[in-house]
C-alpha positions in Angstrom: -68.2 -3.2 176.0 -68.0 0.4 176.3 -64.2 0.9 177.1 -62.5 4.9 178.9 -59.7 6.1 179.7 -59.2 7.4 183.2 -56.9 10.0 184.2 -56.1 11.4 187.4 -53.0 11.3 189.9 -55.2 11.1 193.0 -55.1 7.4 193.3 -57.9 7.1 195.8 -60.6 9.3 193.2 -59.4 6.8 190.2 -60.4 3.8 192.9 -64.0 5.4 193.4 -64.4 6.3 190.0 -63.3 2.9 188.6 -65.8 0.7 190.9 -68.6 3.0 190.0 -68.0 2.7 186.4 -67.4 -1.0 186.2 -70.6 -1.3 187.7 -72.2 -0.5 184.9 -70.2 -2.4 183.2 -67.6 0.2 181.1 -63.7 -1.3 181.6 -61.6 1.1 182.6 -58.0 1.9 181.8 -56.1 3.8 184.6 -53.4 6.5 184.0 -51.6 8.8 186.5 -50.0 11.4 184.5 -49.9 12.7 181.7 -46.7 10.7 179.9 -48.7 7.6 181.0 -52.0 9.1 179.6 -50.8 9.5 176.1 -49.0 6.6 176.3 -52.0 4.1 177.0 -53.9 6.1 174.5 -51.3 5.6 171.6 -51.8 2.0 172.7 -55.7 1.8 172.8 -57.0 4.7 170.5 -59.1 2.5 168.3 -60.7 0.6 171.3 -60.8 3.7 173.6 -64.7 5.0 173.7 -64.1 8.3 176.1 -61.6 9.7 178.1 -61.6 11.0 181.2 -59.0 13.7 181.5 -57.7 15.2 184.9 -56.1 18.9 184.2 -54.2 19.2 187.2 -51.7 15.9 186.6 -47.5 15.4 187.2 -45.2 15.4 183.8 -47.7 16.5 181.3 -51.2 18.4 182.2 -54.6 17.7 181.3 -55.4 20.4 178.8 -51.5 19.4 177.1 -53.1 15.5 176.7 -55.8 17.1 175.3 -54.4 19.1 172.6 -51.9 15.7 171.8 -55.2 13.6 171.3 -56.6 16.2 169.4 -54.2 16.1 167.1 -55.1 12.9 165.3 -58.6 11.9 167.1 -62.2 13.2 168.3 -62.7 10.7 170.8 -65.0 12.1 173.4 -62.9 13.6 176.0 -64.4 14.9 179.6 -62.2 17.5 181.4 -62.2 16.1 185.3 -60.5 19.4 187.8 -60.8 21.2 191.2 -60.4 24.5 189.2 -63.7 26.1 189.2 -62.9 29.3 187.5 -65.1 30.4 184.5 -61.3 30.7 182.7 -60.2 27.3 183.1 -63.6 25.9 181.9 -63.7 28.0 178.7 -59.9 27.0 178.3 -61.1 23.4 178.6 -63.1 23.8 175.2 -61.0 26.0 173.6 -58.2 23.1 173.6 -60.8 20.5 172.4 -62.8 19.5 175.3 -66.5 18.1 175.0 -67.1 18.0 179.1 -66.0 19.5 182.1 -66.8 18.5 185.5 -65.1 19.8 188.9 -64.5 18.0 191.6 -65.3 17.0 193.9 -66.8 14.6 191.6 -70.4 13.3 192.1 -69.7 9.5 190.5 -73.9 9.9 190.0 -74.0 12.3 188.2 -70.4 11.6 186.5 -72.2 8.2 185.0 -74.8 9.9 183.8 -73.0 12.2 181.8 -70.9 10.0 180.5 -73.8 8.2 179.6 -75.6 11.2 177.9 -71.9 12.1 176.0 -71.4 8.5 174.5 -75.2 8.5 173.8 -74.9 11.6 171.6 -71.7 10.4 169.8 -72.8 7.0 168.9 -73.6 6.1 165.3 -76.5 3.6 164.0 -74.5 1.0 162.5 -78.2 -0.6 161.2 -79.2 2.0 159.1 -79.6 1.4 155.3 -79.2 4.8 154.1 -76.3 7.3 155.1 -78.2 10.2 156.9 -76.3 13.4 155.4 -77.1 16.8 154.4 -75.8 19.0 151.3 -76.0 21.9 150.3 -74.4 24.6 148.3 -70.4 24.0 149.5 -71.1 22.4 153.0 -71.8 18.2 153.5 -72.5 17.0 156.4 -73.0 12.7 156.7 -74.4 12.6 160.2 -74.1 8.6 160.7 -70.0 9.0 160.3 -69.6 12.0 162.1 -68.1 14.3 159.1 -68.0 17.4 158.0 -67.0 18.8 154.6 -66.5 21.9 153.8 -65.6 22.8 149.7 -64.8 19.1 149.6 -62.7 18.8 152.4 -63.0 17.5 155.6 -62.9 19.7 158.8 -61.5 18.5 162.0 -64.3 19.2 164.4 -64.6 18.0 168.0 -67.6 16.2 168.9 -69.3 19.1 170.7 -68.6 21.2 167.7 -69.6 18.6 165.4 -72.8 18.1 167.5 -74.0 22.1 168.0 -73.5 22.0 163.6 -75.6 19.0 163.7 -78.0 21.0 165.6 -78.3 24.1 163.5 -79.0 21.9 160.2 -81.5 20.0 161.8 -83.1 23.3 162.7 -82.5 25.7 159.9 -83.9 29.3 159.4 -84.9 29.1 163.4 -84.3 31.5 165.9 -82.4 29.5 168.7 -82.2 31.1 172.3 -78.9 30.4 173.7 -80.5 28.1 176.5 -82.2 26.0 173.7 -79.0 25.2 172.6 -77.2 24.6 175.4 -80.1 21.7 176.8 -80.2 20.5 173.1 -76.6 20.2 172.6 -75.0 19.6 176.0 -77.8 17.1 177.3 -78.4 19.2 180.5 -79.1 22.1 182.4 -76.1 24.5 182.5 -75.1 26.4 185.0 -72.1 28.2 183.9 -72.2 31.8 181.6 -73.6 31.5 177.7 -69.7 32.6 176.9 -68.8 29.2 176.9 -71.2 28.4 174.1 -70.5 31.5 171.6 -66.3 30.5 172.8 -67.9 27.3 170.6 -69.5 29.1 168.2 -66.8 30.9 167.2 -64.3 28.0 166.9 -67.4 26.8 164.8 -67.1 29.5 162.5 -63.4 29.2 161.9 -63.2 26.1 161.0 -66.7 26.3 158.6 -64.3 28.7 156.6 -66.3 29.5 153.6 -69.6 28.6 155.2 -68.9 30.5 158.6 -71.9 33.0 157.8 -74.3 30.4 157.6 -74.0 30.4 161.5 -76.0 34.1 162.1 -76.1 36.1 165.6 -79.2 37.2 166.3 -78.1 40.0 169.8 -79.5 39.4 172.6 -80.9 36.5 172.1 -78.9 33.6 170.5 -77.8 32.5 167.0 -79.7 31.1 164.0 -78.7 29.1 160.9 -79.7 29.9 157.1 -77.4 29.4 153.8 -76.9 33.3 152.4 
């Protein structure tokens, strides 16, 4: 069973999200503030699937739980707020978000992204063969989720580990920034194509040597080739 962690101080929002997602069948841990987030978390973080992370919470705010988890995990985490300014959503990813939704939440259309998030981060447990890539000083395995970079692993987020993912699989392309936003993200976005070079670049720093794999191509998008 598919198991998140929910927080948010409004308690009648964590009521309606709760019965929506325990109809379809996802148990749901409740915290409502951030002391009590991390807390639960420390508790649970090898059972914990996703969390859902209000920014706007008493004690210790959202994007502050974030950067905690961060810390030591790359569990999917899904930035829940009533801030709808471009800022606060780049700031979101910046700290180590993979979603951001605004309220007031749409529990529809919040299922279905969680859906599409846990979709993109699970693994194949049944396949025989690791499914990896290598070449020159970069290795990716893409069943284990992990990235190394001159034989050491990188700490990459899942978004970040999942726009890498994408370049490899699509090497020496030119990729328009909306290809890579419905490839990556899993939907239509509606925000500015900032938030996705925002990703890029924390891409780049943390490919260190391999950072100019990851090319610009202006006005257009990016593209990815081993120089």
């Amino acid at each position: 069973m598919v198991k998140i962690l929910l927080c948010d101080d409004e308690q009648r929002l964590r009521r309606i999200m709760v019965d929506f997602l325990q109809r379809e069948s996802i148990e749901v841990l409740e915290a409502e503030d951030g002391e009590e987030a991390l807390r639960i978390y420390n508790l649970h973080k090898n059972e914990i699937n996703l969390i859902l992370l209000d920014v706007m919470m008493p004690k210790k705010d959202g994007w502050e739980v974030c950067k905690e988890i961060r810390k030591d995990s790359n569990v999917p985490i899904m930035m829940i707020t009533a801030k709808g300014e471009e800022y606060d959503e780049l700031y979101g990813f910046q700290v180590g978000a993979d979603e951001y939704i605004t309220k007031p939440v749409k529990p529809l259309i919040l299922i279905a992204r969680i859906k599409a998030l846990l979709k993109r981060v699970s693994i194949d447990n049944g396949q025989s063969e690791r499914n990896c890539f290598k070449a020159k000083n970069i290795e990716v395995d893409f069943d284990a989720r992990k990235a190394f970079i001159d034989n050491q692993q990188v700490d990459l987020t899942q978004k970040e580990f999942e726009l890498l993912s994408y370049f490899i699989k699509n090497p020496k392309i030119a990729l328009a920034r909306e290809q890579i936003l419905s490839a990556v993200w899993g939907y239509e976005y509606e925000g500015e194509d900032r938030t996705l070079d925002t990703h890029i670049n924390r891409l780049r720093k943390k490919l260190g040597s391999c950072a100019s794999y990851v090319h610009t191509i202006h006005g257009m998008g990016y593209r990815f080739e081993e120089v």
